[in-house]
VMD Tcl script that draws the C-alpha trace (Angstrom):
set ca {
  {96.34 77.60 98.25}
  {97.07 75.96 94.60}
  {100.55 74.56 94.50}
  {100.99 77.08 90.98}
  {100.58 80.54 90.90}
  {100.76 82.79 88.38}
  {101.03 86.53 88.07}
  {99.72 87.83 84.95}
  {99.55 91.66 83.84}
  {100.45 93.81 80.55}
  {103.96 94.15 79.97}
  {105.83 96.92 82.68}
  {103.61 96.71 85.17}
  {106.13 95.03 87.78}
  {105.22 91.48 87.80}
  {108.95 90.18 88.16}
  {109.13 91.76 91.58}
  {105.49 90.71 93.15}
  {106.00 87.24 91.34}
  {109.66 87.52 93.25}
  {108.13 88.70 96.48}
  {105.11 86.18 97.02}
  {108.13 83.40 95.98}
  {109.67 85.18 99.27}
  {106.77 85.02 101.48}
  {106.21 81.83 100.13}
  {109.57 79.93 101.47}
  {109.62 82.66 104.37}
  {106.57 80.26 105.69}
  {108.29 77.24 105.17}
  {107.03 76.59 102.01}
  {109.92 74.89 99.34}
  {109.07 77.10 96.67}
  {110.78 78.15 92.96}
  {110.12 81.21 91.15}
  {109.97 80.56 87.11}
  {110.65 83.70 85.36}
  {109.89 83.92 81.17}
  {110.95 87.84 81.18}
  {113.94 88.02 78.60}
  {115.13 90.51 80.25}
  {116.36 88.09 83.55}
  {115.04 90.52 85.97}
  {114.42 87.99 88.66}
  {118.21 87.84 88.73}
  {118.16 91.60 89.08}
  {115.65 91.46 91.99}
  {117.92 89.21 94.01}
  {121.50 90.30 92.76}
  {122.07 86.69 91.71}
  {122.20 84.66 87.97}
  {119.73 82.41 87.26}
  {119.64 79.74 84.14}
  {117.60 77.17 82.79}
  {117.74 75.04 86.05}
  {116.29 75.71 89.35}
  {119.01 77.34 91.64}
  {118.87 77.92 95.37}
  {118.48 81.84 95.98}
  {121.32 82.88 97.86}
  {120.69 83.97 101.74}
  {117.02 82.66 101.47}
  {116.12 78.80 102.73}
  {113.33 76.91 100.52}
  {113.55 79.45 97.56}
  {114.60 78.39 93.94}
  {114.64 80.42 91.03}
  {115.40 79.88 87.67}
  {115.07 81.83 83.94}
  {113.79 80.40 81.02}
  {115.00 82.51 78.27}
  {111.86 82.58 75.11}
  {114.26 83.12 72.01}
  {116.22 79.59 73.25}
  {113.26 77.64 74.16}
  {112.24 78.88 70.29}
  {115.61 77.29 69.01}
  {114.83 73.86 71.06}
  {111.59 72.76 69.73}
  {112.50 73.66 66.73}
  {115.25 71.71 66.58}
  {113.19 69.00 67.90}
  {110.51 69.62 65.54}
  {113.21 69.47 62.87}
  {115.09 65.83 64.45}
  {111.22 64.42 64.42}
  {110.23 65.66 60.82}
  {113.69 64.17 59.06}
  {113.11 61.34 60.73}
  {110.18 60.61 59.42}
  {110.43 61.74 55.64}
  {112.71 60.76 52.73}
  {115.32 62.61 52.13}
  {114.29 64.16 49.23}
  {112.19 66.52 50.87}
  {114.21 67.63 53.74}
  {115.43 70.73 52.69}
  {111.81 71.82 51.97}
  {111.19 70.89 55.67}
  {113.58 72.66 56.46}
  {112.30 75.60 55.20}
  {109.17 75.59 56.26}
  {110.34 75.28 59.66}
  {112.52 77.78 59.58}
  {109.24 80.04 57.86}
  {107.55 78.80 61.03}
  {109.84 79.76 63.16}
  {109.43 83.61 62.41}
  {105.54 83.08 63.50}
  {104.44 84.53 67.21}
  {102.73 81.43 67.49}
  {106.06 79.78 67.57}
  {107.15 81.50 70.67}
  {104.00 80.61 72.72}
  {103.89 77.08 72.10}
  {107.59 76.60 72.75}
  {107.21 78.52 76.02}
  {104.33 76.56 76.85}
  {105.55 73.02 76.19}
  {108.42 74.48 78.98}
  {105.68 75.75 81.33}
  {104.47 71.65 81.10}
  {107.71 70.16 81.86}
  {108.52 72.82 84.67}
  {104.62 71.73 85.79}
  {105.54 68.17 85.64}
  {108.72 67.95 87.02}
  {108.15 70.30 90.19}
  {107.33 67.36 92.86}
  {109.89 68.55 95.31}
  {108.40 72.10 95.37}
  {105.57 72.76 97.80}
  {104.98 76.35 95.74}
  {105.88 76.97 91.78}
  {105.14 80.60 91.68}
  {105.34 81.77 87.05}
  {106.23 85.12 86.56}
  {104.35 84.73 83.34}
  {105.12 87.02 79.71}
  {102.69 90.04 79.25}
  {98.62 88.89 79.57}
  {98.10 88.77 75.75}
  {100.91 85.79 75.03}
  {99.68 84.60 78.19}
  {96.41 83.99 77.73}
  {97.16 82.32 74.21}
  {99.21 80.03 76.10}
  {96.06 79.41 78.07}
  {94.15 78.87 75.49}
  {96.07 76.22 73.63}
  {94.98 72.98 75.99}
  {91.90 72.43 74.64}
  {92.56 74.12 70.69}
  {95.28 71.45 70.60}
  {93.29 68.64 72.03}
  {90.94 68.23 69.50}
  {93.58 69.24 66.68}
  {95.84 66.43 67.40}
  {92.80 63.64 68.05}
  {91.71 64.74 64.51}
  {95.27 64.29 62.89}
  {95.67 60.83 65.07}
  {92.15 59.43 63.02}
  {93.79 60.39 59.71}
  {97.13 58.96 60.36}
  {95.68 56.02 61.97}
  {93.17 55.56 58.61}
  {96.17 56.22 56.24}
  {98.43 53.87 58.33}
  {95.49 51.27 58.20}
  {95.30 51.27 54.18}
  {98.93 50.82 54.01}
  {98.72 47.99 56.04}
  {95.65 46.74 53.52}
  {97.80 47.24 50.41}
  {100.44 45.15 51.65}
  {98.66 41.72 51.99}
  {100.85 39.16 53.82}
  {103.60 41.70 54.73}
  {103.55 41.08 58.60}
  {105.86 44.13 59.04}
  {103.25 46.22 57.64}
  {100.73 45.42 59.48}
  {102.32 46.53 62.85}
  {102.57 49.77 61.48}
  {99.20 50.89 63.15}
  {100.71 49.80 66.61}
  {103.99 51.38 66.26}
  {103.47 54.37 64.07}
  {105.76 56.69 65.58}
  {103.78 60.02 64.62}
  {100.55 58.49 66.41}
  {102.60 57.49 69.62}
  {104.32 61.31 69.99}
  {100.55 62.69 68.72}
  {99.32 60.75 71.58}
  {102.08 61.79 73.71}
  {100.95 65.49 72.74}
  {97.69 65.15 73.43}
  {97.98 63.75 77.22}
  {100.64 66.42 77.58}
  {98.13 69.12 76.34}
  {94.82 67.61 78.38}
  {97.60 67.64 81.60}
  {98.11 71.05 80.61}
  {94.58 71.88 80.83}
  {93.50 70.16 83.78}
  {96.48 70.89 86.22}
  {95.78 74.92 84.95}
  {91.87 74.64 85.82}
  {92.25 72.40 89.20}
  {95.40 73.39 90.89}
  {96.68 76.89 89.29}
  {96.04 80.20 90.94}
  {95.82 83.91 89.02}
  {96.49 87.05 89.80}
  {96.81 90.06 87.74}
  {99.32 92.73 88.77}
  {98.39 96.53 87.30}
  {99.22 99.95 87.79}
  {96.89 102.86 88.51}
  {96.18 104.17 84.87}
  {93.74 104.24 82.45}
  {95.19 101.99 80.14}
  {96.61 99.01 82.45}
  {92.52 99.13 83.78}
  {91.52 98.40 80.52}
  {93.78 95.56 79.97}
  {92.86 94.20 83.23}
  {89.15 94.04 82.37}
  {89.93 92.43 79.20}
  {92.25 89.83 80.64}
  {89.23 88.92 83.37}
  {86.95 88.87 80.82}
  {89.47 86.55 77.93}
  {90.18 84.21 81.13}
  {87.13 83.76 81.65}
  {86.54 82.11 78.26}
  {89.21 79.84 79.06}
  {87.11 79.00 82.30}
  {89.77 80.23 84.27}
  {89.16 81.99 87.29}
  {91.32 85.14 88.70}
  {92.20 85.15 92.04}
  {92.63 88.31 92.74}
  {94.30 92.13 91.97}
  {97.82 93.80 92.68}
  {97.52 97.34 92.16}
  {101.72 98.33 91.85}
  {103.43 101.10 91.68}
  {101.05 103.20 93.75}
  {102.25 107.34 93.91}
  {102.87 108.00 97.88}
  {100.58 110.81 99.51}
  {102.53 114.24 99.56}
  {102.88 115.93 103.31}
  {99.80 118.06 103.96}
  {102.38 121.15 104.60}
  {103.78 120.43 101.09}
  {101.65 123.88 98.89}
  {105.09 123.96 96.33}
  {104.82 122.66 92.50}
  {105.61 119.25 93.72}
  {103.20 118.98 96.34}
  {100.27 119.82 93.84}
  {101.59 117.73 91.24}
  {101.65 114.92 94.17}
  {98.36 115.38 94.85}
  {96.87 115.65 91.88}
  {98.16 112.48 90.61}
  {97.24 110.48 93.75}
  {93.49 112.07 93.23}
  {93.68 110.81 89.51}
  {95.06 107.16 90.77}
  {92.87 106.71 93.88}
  {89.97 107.18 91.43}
  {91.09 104.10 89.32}
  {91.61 102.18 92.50}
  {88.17 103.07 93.36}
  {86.89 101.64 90.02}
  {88.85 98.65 90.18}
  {87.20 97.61 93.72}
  {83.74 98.76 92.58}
  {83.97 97.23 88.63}
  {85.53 93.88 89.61}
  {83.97 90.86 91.71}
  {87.31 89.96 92.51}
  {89.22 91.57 95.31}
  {92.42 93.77 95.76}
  {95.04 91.99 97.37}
  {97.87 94.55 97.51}
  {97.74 97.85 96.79}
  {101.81 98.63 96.78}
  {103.56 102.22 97.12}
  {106.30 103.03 94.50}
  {110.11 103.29 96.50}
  {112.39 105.22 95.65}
  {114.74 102.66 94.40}
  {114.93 99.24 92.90}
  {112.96 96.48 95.12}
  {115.32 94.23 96.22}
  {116.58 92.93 99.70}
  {114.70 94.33 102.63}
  {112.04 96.32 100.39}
  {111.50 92.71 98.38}
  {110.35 91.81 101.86}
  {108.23 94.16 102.91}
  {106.34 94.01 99.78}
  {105.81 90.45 100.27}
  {104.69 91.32 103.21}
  {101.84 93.76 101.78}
  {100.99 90.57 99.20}
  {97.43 89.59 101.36}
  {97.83 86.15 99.37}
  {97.67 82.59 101.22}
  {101.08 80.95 101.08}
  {99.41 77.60 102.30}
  {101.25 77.04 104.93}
  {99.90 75.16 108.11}
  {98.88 77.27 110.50}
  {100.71 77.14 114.05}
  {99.60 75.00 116.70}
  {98.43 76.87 119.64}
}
mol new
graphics top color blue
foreach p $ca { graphics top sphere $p radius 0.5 }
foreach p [lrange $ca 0 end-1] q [lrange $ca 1 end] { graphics top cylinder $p $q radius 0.2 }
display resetview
Protein backbone atom coordinates (compact mmCIF):
# COMPACT_ATOMS: atom_id res chain seq x y z
CA UNK A 1 0.00 0.00 0.00
CA UNK A 2 1.30 3.78 -0.73
CA UNK A 3 2.56 5.34 2.45
CA UNK A 4 -0.27 8.51 1.49
CA UNK A 5 -3.70 8.11 1.08
CA UNK A 6 -6.16 10.28 0.28
CA UNK A 7 -9.92 10.33 0.41
CA UNK A 8 -11.43 12.57 -2.00
CA UNK A 9 -15.33 13.18 -2.59
CA UNK A 10 -17.79 16.35 -3.02
CA UNK A 11 -18.30 18.20 0.00
CA UNK A 12 -20.90 16.16 2.76
CA UNK A 13 -20.40 13.05 1.67
CA UNK A 14 -18.60 11.77 5.00
CA UNK A 15 -15.02 11.72 4.17
CA UNK A 16 -13.84 12.94 7.75
CA UNK A 17 -15.13 9.72 9.23
CA UNK A 18 -13.82 6.98 6.48
CA UNK A 19 -10.54 9.16 6.26
CA UNK A 20 -10.78 8.77 10.37
CA UNK A 21 -11.63 5.11 10.19
CA UNK A 22 -8.97 3.69 7.62
CA UNK A 23 -6.39 6.06 10.00
CA UNK A 24 -7.94 3.46 12.70
CA UNK A 25 -7.49 0.34 10.86
CA UNK A 26 -4.41 1.65 9.83
CA UNK A 27 -2.53 1.88 13.45
CA UNK A 28 -5.00 -1.01 14.61
CA UNK A 29 -2.39 -3.17 12.30
CA UNK A 30 0.51 -1.76 13.69
CA UNK A 31 0.94 0.72 11.31
CA UNK A 32 2.30 4.44 12.96
CA UNK A 33 -0.09 6.37 11.15
CA UNK A 34 -1.52 10.33 11.30
CA UNK A 35 -4.70 11.46 9.99
CA UNK A 36 -4.38 15.17 8.30
CA UNK A 37 -7.68 16.76 8.25
CA UNK A 38 -8.23 20.30 5.94
CA UNK A 39 -12.16 20.34 6.92
CA UNK A 40 -12.67 23.84 8.69
CA UNK A 41 -15.06 22.55 10.42
CA UNK A 42 -12.41 20.21 12.83
CA UNK A 43 -14.58 17.25 12.53
CA UNK A 44 -11.81 14.78 13.00
CA UNK A 45 -11.79 16.17 16.52
CA UNK A 46 -15.50 15.49 16.61
CA UNK A 47 -15.03 11.87 15.41
CA UNK A 48 -12.70 11.08 18.29
CA UNK A 49 -14.02 13.50 21.11
CA UNK A 50 -10.53 15.01 21.23
CA UNK A 51 -8.83 18.69 19.92
CA UNK A 52 -6.56 18.60 17.36
CA UNK A 53 -4.17 21.68 16.09
CA UNK A 54 -1.65 22.38 13.68
CA UNK A 55 0.75 19.63 15.07
CA UNK A 56 0.41 15.98 15.00
CA UNK A 57 -1.12 14.77 18.38
CA UNK A 58 -1.38 11.23 19.69
CA UNK A 59 -5.21 10.16 19.57
CA UNK A 60 -6.20 9.42 22.91
CA UNK A 61 -6.93 5.52 23.81
CA UNK A 62 -5.51 4.48 20.33
CA UNK A 63 -1.53 3.33 19.98
CA UNK A 64 0.26 4.47 16.56
CA UNK A 65 -2.52 7.05 15.62
CA UNK A 66 -1.81 10.87 15.20
CA UNK A 67 -4.08 13.38 14.12
CA UNK A 68 -3.85 16.81 13.53
CA UNK A 69 -6.09 19.92 11.79
CA UNK A 70 -4.88 22.26 9.49
CA UNK A 71 -7.25 25.06 9.55
CA UNK A 72 -7.47 26.74 5.43
CA UNK A 73 -8.36 30.47 6.46
CA UNK A 74 -4.81 30.40 8.74
CA UNK A 75 -2.69 28.61 6.37
CA UNK A 76 -4.21 31.66 3.93
CA UNK A 77 -2.86 34.28 6.56
CA UNK A 78 0.76 32.41 6.63
CA UNK A 79 1.86 32.49 3.13
CA UNK A 80 0.67 35.52 2.81
CA UNK A 81 2.51 36.89 5.29
CA UNK A 82 5.39 35.13 3.90
CA UNK A 83 4.68 36.22 0.52
CA UNK A 84 4.50 39.72 1.99
CA UNK A 85 8.19 39.32 4.34
CA UNK A 86 9.73 38.00 0.75
CA UNK A 87 8.23 40.81 -1.55
CA UNK A 88 9.43 43.89 0.97
CA UNK A 89 12.42 42.40 1.08
CA UNK A 90 13.14 42.55 -2.13
CA UNK A 91 11.69 46.02 -3.35
CA UNK A 92 12.34 49.65 -2.36
CA UNK A 93 10.35 51.03 -0.19
CA UNK A 94 8.60 53.17 -2.25
CA UNK A 95 6.46 50.63 -3.56
CA UNK A 96 5.53 48.66 -0.60
CA UNK A 97 2.31 49.81 0.13
CA UNK A 98 1.29 48.99 -3.49
CA UNK A 99 2.55 45.44 -2.64
CA UNK A 100 0.77 45.47 -0.13
CA UNK A 101 -2.21 45.86 -1.80
CA UNK A 102 -2.01 43.69 -4.29
CA UNK A 103 -1.45 41.05 -1.90
CA UNK A 104 -4.03 41.72 0.08
CA UNK A 105 -6.31 41.84 -3.61
CA UNK A 106 -4.74 38.40 -3.95
CA UNK A 107 -5.60 37.22 -1.02
CA UNK A 108 -9.48 37.40 -1.69
CA UNK A 109 -8.72 34.96 -4.86
CA UNK A 110 -9.81 30.99 -4.45
CA UNK A 111 -6.65 30.36 -5.92
CA UNK A 112 -5.11 31.72 -2.82
CA UNK A 113 -6.60 29.13 -0.62
CA UNK A 114 -5.43 26.12 -2.74
CA UNK A 115 -1.97 26.97 -3.08
CA UNK A 116 -1.56 27.83 0.58
CA UNK A 117 -3.18 24.51 1.49
CA UNK A 118 -1.06 22.82 -0.84
CA UNK A 119 2.36 24.22 0.03
CA UNK A 120 1.05 22.62 3.75
CA UNK A 121 0.08 19.29 2.12
CA UNK A 122 4.18 19.42 0.92
CA UNK A 123 5.61 20.09 4.20
CA UNK A 124 3.17 17.58 6.03
CA UNK A 125 4.49 15.16 2.86
CA UNK A 126 7.99 15.97 3.65
CA UNK A 127 8.21 15.94 7.13
CA UNK A 128 6.16 12.60 7.81
CA UNK A 129 9.35 10.10 8.08
CA UNK A 130 8.27 8.71 11.39
CA UNK A 131 4.80 7.76 10.03
CA UNK A 132 4.44 4.39 8.35
CA UNK A 133 0.72 5.72 7.01
CA UNK A 134 -0.26 9.65 6.32
CA UNK A 135 -3.86 9.13 5.59
CA UNK A 136 -5.43 13.36 4.00
CA UNK A 137 -8.83 13.83 4.63
CA UNK A 138 -8.65 16.11 1.66
CA UNK A 139 -11.26 19.54 0.98
CA UNK A 140 -14.23 18.75 -1.45
CA UNK A 141 -12.90 17.00 -5.09
CA UNK A 142 -13.09 20.33 -7.03
CA UNK A 143 -10.28 22.34 -4.71
CA UNK A 144 -8.79 19.07 -4.63
CA UNK A 145 -8.10 18.30 -7.83
CA UNK A 146 -6.76 21.98 -8.49
CA UNK A 147 -4.39 21.24 -5.86
CA UNK A 148 -3.50 18.27 -8.01
CA UNK A 149 -3.11 19.97 -10.77
CA UNK A 150 -0.70 22.65 -9.71
CA UNK A 151 2.76 20.37 -9.80
CA UNK A 152 3.32 20.48 -13.17
CA UNK A 153 1.27 24.20 -14.08
CA UNK A 154 3.83 25.58 -11.60
CA UNK A 155 6.82 23.76 -12.88
CA UNK A 156 7.09 25.23 -16.02
CA UNK A 157 5.76 28.73 -14.67
CA UNK A 158 8.53 29.19 -12.31
CA UNK A 159 11.48 27.69 -14.87
CA UNK A 160 10.13 30.42 -17.23
CA UNK A 161 10.31 33.32 -14.56
CA UNK A 162 13.92 31.78 -13.35
CA UNK A 163 15.27 32.45 -17.39
CA UNK A 164 13.97 36.03 -17.14
CA UNK A 165 15.34 36.84 -13.81
CA UNK A 166 18.45 35.08 -14.53
CA UNK A 167 18.71 37.25 -18.14
CA UNK A 168 17.75 40.52 -16.29
CA UNK A 169 20.19 39.68 -13.39
CA UNK A 170 22.87 38.91 -16.16
CA UNK A 171 22.53 42.53 -17.87
CA UNK A 172 22.84 44.12 -14.58
CA UNK A 173 25.84 42.43 -14.00
CA UNK A 174 26.98 43.69 -17.80
CA UNK A 175 26.13 47.33 -17.00
CA UNK A 176 28.23 47.39 -14.09
CA UNK A 177 31.74 46.71 -15.60
CA UNK A 178 34.37 46.09 -12.87
CA UNK A 179 31.81 46.07 -9.99
CA UNK A 180 32.76 42.56 -8.55
CA UNK A 181 29.67 42.75 -6.25
CA UNK A 182 27.57 42.86 -9.20
CA UNK A 183 28.62 40.27 -10.82
CA UNK A 184 27.74 37.68 -8.05
CA UNK A 185 24.38 38.74 -8.35
CA UNK A 186 23.53 35.81 -10.82
CA UNK A 187 24.86 33.31 -8.10
CA UNK A 188 23.14 34.74 -5.21
CA UNK A 189 19.99 36.28 -6.53
CA UNK A 190 17.72 35.55 -3.84
CA UNK A 191 14.40 35.38 -6.04
CA UNK A 192 16.19 32.63 -8.34
CA UNK A 193 17.38 30.55 -5.21
CA UNK A 194 13.54 30.52 -3.48
CA UNK A 195 12.20 30.12 -7.45
CA UNK A 196 14.42 27.20 -7.48
CA UNK A 197 13.46 26.20 -4.11
CA UNK A 198 9.74 26.33 -5.54
CA UNK A 199 10.25 24.47 -8.28
CA UNK A 200 11.95 21.22 -6.56
CA UNK A 201 9.23 21.67 -3.97
CA UNK A 202 6.53 21.60 -6.76
CA UNK A 203 8.32 18.60 -9.03
CA UNK A 204 8.46 16.70 -5.23
CA UNK A 205 4.97 17.49 -5.14
CA UNK A 206 4.29 15.86 -8.31
CA UNK A 207 6.29 12.89 -8.18
CA UNK A 208 5.66 11.73 -4.49
CA UNK A 209 1.56 12.26 -5.62
CA UNK A 210 2.06 9.98 -8.90
CA UNK A 211 4.56 7.23 -7.25
CA UNK A 212 3.60 6.79 -3.69
CA UNK A 213 -0.06 8.43 -3.13
CA UNK A 214 -3.20 6.36 -3.08
CA UNK A 215 -7.05 7.70 -4.04
CA UNK A 216 -10.13 6.96 -3.12
CA UNK A 217 -13.32 8.70 -3.62
CA UNK A 218 -15.97 8.46 -0.91
CA UNK A 219 -19.85 9.11 -2.33
CA UNK A 220 -23.25 8.66 -1.38
CA UNK A 221 -26.00 6.85 -3.26
CA UNK A 222 -27.58 9.80 -5.32
CA UNK A 223 -27.77 11.08 -8.49
CA UNK A 224 -25.78 13.97 -8.04
CA UNK A 225 -22.67 12.66 -5.84
CA UNK A 226 -22.52 9.87 -9.10
CA UNK A 227 -22.04 12.54 -11.28
CA UNK A 228 -19.34 14.18 -9.41
CA UNK A 229 -17.67 10.95 -9.00
CA UNK A 230 -17.45 10.33 -12.76
CA UNK A 231 -16.15 13.70 -13.25
CA UNK A 232 -13.52 13.49 -10.56
CA UNK A 233 -12.28 9.91 -12.29
CA UNK A 234 -12.35 11.40 -15.38
CA UNK A 235 -10.38 15.22 -14.16
CA UNK A 236 -7.81 12.77 -12.27
CA UNK A 237 -7.21 11.17 -14.88
CA UNK A 238 -5.83 14.21 -16.73
CA UNK A 239 -3.60 14.71 -13.97
CA UNK A 240 -2.41 11.00 -14.65
CA UNK A 241 -3.56 10.10 -11.44
CA UNK A 242 -5.04 6.92 -10.84
CA UNK A 243 -8.14 6.16 -8.32
CA UNK A 244 -7.90 3.43 -6.22
CA UNK A 245 -11.00 2.66 -5.55
CA UNK A 246 -14.93 3.65 -4.31
CA UNK A 247 -16.66 4.20 -0.79
CA UNK A 248 -20.21 4.23 -1.27
CA UNK A 249 -21.38 6.03 2.49
CA UNK A 250 -24.21 6.59 4.00
CA UNK A 251 -26.04 3.59 2.60
CA UNK A 252 -30.20 3.51 3.77
CA UNK A 253 -30.54 0.05 5.86
CA UNK A 254 -33.12 -2.59 4.37
CA UNK A 255 -36.60 -2.20 6.18
CA UNK A 256 -37.98 -5.68 7.95
CA UNK A 257 -39.94 -7.65 5.35
CA UNK A 258 -43.05 -7.53 7.98
CA UNK A 259 -42.68 -3.71 7.92
CA UNK A 260 -46.23 -2.81 5.11
CA UNK A 261 -46.64 0.85 7.29
CA UNK A 262 -45.67 4.39 5.58
CA UNK A 263 -42.19 3.89 6.78
CA UNK A 264 -41.62 0.58 5.57
CA UNK A 265 -42.56 1.68 1.90
CA UNK A 266 -40.74 4.77 2.11
CA UNK A 267 -37.70 2.35 3.31
CA UNK A 268 -37.99 0.43 0.52
CA UNK A 269 -38.45 2.56 -1.99
CA UNK A 270 -35.45 4.52 -1.29
CA UNK A 271 -33.15 1.46 -0.93
CA UNK A 272 -34.65 0.36 -4.60
CA UNK A 273 -33.71 3.96 -5.84
CA UNK A 274 -30.02 3.67 -4.08
CA UNK A 275 -29.23 0.02 -4.91
CA UNK A 276 -29.81 1.12 -8.53
CA UNK A 277 -26.95 3.76 -8.30
CA UNK A 278 -24.79 1.22 -6.60
CA UNK A 279 -25.49 -0.97 -9.45
CA UNK A 280 -24.30 1.74 -11.91
CA UNK A 281 -21.37 2.62 -10.03
CA UNK A 282 -19.98 -1.18 -10.20
CA UNK A 283 -21.09 -1.55 -13.83
CA UNK A 284 -19.91 2.31 -15.13
CA UNK A 285 -16.55 2.31 -13.32
CA UNK A 286 -13.31 0.06 -13.94
CA UNK A 287 -12.47 0.69 -10.55
CA UNK A 288 -13.91 -1.30 -7.72
CA UNK A 289 -16.17 -0.70 -4.59
CA UNK A 290 -14.36 -1.02 -1.55
CA UNK A 291 -17.00 -0.30 1.12
CA UNK A 292 -20.34 0.01 0.72
CA UNK A 293 -21.26 1.51 4.46
CA UNK A 294 -24.87 1.53 6.21
CA UNK A 295 -26.00 4.92 7.73
CA UNK A 296 -26.23 4.51 12.02
CA UNK A 297 -28.30 5.99 13.80
CA UNK A 298 -25.94 8.27 15.48
CA UNK A 299 -22.67 10.03 15.09
CA UNK A 300 -19.67 7.50 14.12
CA UNK A 301 -17.42 7.59 16.73
CA UNK A 302 -15.88 5.00 19.23
CA UNK A 303 -16.96 1.46 18.61
CA UNK A 304 -19.03 2.31 15.30
CA UNK A 305 -15.58 4.28 14.03
CA UNK A 306 -14.35 0.73 14.31
CA UNK A 307 -16.53 -1.26 12.75
CA UNK A 308 -16.58 0.91 9.80
CA UNK A 309 -12.97 0.58 9.51
CA UNK A 310 -13.55 -2.63 9.60
CA UNK A 311 -15.99 -2.63 6.42
CA UNK A 312 -13.01 -0.29 4.64
CA UNK A 313 -11.71 -3.55 2.19
CA UNK A 314 -8.47 -1.25 1.79
CA UNK A 315 -4.77 -2.69 2.37
CA UNK A 316 -3.27 -1.10 5.46
CA UNK A 317 0.23 -2.56 4.39
CA UNK A 318 0.94 -4.22 7.10
CA UNK A 319 3.13 -7.48 7.08
CA UNK A 320 1.27 -10.27 7.05
CA UNK A 321 1.63 -12.82 10.10
CA UNK A 322 4.03 -15.49 10.10
CA UNK A 323 2.46 -18.81 10.14
Amino acid sequence: MDRFVFFGGKGGVGKTTVSSAYALKCANAGQRTLVVSTDPAHSTSDVFDQQFGDDPAAVDGHENLWAMEIDPDEEVERHMRDIRRRMTEQVSPAIVNEIDRQIELAHRTPGAYEAALFDRFIEVMRTAEEYDRVVFDTSPTGGTLRLLALPEFLSEWIERLVRKRAKSVDLFEKAAIGDKEARRKIDEDPLIAHLEGRKEKFEFAGRTLREESAFFLVLNPDELSVRETERAVAEMAEQDLAVEGFVVNRVTPAPDEDDRGRGGRYLRDRVATERERIARVHEDFDEPVVAEIESRVREVKGDLLAEVAAELDVDTGAASPEV
